[in-house]
Backbone as CSV, one residue per row, in Angstrom:
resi,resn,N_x,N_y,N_z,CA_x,CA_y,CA_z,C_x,C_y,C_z
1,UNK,-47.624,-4.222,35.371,-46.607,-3.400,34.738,-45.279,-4.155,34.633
2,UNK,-45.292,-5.743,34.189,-44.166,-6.514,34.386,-43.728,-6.990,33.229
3,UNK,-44.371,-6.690,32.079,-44.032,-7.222,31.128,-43.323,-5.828,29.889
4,UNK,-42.339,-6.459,29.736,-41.770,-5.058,29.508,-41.400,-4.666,27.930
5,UNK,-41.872,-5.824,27.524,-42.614,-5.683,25.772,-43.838,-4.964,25.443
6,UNK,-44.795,-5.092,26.462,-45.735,-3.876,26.701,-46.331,-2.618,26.561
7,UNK,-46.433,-1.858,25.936,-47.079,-0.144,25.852,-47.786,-0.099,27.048
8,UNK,-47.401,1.102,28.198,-48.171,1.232,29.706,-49.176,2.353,28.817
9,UNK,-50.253,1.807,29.666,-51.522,3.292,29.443,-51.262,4.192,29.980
10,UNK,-52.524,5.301,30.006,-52.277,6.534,30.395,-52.332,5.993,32.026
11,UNK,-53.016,5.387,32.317,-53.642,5.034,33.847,-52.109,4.183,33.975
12,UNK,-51.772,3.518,33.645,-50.488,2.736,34.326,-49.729,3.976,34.459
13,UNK,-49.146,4.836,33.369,-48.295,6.078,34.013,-48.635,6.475,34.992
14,UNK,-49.334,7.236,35.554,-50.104,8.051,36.490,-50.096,7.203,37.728
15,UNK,-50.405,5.450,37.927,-50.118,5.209,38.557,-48.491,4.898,39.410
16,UNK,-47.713,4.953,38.059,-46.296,4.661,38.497,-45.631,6.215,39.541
17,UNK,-46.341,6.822,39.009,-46.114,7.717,40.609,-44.631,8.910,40.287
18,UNK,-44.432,9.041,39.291,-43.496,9.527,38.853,-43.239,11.151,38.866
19,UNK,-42.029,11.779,39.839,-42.079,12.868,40.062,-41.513,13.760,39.009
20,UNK,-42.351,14.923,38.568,-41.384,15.494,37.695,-41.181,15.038,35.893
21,UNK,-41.703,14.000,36.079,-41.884,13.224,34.564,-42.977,13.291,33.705
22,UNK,-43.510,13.813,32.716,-44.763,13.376,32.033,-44.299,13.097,30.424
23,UNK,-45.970,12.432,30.327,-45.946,11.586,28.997,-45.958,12.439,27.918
24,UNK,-45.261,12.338,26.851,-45.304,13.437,25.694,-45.715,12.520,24.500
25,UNK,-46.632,12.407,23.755,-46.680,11.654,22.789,-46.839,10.149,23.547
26,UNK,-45.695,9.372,22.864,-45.589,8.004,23.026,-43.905,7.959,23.849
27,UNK,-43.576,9.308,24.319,-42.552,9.389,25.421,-42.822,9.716,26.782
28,UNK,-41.364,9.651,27.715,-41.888,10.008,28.484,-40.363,11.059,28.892
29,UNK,-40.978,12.446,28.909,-39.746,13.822,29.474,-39.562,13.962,30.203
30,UNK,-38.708,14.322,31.181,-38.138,14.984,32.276,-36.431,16.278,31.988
31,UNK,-37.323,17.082,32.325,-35.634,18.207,32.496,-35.261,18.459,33.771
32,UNK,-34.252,18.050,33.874,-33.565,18.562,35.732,-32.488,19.802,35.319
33,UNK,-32.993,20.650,35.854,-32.280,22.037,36.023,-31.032,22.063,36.872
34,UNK,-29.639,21.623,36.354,-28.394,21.579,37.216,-28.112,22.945,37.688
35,UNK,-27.909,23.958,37.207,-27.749,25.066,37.069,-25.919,24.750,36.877
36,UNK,-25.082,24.010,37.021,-24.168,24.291,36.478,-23.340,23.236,35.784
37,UNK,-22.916,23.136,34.877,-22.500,22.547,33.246,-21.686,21.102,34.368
38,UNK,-20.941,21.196,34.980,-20.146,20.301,35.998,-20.971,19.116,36.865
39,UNK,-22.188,19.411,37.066,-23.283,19.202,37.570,-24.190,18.021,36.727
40,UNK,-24.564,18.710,35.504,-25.077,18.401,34.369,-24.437,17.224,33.418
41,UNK,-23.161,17.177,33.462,-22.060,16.612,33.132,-22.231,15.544,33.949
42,UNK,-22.319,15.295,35.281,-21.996,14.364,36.142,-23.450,13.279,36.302
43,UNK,-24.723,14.353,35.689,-25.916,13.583,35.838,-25.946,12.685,34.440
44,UNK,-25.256,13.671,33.470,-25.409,12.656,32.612,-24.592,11.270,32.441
45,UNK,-23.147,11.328,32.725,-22.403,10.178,33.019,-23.282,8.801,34.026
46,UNK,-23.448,9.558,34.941,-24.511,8.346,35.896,-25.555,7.792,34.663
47,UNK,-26.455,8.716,34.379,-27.345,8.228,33.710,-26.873,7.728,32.795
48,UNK,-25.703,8.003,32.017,-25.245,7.059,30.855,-24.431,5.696,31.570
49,UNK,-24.077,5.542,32.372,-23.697,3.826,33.027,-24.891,3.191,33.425
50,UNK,-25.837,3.811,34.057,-27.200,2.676,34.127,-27.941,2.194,33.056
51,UNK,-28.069,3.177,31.996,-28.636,3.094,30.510,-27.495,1.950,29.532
52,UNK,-26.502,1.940,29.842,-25.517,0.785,29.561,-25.892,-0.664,30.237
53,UNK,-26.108,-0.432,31.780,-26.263,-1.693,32.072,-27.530,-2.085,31.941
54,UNK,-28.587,-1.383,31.357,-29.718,-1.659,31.541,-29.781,-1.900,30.175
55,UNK,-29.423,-1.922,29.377,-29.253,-1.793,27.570,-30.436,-1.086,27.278
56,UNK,-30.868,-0.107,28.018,-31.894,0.651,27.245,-31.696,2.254,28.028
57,UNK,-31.480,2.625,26.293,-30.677,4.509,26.418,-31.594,5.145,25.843
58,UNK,-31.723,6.134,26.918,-32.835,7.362,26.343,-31.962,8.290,25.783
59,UNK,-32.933,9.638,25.436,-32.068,10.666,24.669,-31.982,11.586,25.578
60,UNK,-30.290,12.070,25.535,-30.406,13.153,26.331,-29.719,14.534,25.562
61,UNK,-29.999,15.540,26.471,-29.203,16.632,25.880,-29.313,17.358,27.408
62,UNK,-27.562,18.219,26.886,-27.215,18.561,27.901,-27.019,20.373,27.751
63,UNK,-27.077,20.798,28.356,-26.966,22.016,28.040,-26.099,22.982,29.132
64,UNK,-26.224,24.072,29.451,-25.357,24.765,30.771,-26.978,24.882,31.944
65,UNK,-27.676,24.989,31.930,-28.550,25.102,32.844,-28.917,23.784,33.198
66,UNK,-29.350,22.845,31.971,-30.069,21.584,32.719,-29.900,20.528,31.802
67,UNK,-30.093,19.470,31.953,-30.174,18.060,31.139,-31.119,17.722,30.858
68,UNK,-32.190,17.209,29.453,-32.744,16.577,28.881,-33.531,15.528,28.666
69,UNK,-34.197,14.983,29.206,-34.110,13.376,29.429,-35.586,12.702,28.310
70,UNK,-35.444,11.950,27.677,-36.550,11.769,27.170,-36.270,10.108,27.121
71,UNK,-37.421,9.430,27.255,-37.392,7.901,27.792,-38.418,7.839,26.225
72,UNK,-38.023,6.333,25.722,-39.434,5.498,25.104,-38.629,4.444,24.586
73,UNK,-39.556,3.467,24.836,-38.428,2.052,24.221,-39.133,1.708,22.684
74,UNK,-38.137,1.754,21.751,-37.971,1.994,20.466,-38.961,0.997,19.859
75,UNK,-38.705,0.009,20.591,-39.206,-1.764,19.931,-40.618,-1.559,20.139
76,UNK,-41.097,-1.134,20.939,-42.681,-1.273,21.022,-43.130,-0.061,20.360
77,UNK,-42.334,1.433,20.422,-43.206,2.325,19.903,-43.838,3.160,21.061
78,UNK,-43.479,2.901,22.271,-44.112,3.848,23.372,-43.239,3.444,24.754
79,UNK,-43.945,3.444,25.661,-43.615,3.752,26.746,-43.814,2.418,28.055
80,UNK,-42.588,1.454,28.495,-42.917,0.532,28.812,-41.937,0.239,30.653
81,UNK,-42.389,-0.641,30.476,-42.119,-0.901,32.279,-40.581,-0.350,32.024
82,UNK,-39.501,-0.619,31.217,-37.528,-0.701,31.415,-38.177,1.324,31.225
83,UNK,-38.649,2.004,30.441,-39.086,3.287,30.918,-39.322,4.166,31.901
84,UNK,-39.899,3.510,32.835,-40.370,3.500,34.138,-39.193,2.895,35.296
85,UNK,-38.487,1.478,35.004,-37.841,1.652,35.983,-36.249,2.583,35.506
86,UNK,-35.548,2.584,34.143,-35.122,3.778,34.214,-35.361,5.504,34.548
87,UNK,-36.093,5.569,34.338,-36.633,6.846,35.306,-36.369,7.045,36.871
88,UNK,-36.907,5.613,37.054,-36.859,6.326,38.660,-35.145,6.198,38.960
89,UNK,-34.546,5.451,38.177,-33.070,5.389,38.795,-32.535,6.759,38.198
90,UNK,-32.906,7.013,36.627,-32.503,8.735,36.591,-32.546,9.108,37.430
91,UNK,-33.930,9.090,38.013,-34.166,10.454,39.400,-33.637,10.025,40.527
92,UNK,-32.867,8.993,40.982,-32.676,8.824,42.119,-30.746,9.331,41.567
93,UNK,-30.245,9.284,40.774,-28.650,9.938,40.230,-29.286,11.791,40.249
94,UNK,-30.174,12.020,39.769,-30.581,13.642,40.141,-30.486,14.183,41.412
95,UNK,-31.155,12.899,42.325,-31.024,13.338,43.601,-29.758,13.338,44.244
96,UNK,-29.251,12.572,44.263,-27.596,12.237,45.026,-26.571,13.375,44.358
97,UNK,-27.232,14.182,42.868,-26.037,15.458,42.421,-26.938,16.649,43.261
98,UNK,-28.314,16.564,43.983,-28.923,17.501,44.588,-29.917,18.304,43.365
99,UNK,-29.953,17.504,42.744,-31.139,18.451,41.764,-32.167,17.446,41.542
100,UNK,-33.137,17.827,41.040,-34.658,16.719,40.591,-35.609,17.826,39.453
101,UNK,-36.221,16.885,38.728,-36.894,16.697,37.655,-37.737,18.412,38.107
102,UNK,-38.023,19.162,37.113,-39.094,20.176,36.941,-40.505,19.648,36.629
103,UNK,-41.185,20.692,37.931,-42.435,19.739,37.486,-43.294,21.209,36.704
C-alpha cells in the first residue's frame, strides 16, 4: 500500500483498518457528528492545514450538526495510499475536538 499512484482494492481498504470510513464508489466517506457549528468549524480548519501540507484536499461540507468528509485522489480516479493516510490524520483531529467518524 506504498505506492501512492495506485488504486487500493476492496481487500487493501478493509485491511487499512479504518474506523468509521467506508468506500463509496471510487471514494472513500466519513461524517463526524460535531453536534455544534464551533466544533465543526474547528475540525474543519485542522483538516484543512493537513490537506495543505499534504497537497491532497478532500471535499468537505460543513453543516451545524456534523462535517462531511469525502477522500479520492483525482489523478488516479479512486482511492489510494495519500487517501488512507489522510484519513487517519482526519480522524486523529476528530479525536483531539472529542468527536469520531459515524459508523
Amino acid at each position: 500500500m506504498t505506492d501512492s499512484q495506485r488504486k487500493l482494492s476492496a481487500a487493501e481498504l478493509a485491511q487499512a483498518g479504518l474506523t468509521g470510513w467506508r468506500p463509496a464508489g471510487e471514494t472513500l466517506t466519513a461524517t463526524f457528528r460535531t453536534r455544534k457549528f464551533a466544533i465543526g468549524l474547528e475540525l474543519v480548519n485542522r483538516i484543512g492545514a493537513s490537506a495543505e501540507k499534504a497537497n491532497h484536499h478532500p471535499d468537505l461540507t460543513l453543516t451545524y450538526p456534523e462535517v462531511g468528509v469525502t477522500l479520492w485522489s483525482h489523478d488516479v480516479g479512486g482511492i489510494t495510499s495519500r487517501d488512507i493516510t489522510l484519513a487517519r490524520t482526519i480522524s486523529g483531529h476528530a479525536a483531539d475536538v472529542g468527536v469520531s467518524a459515524e459508523d
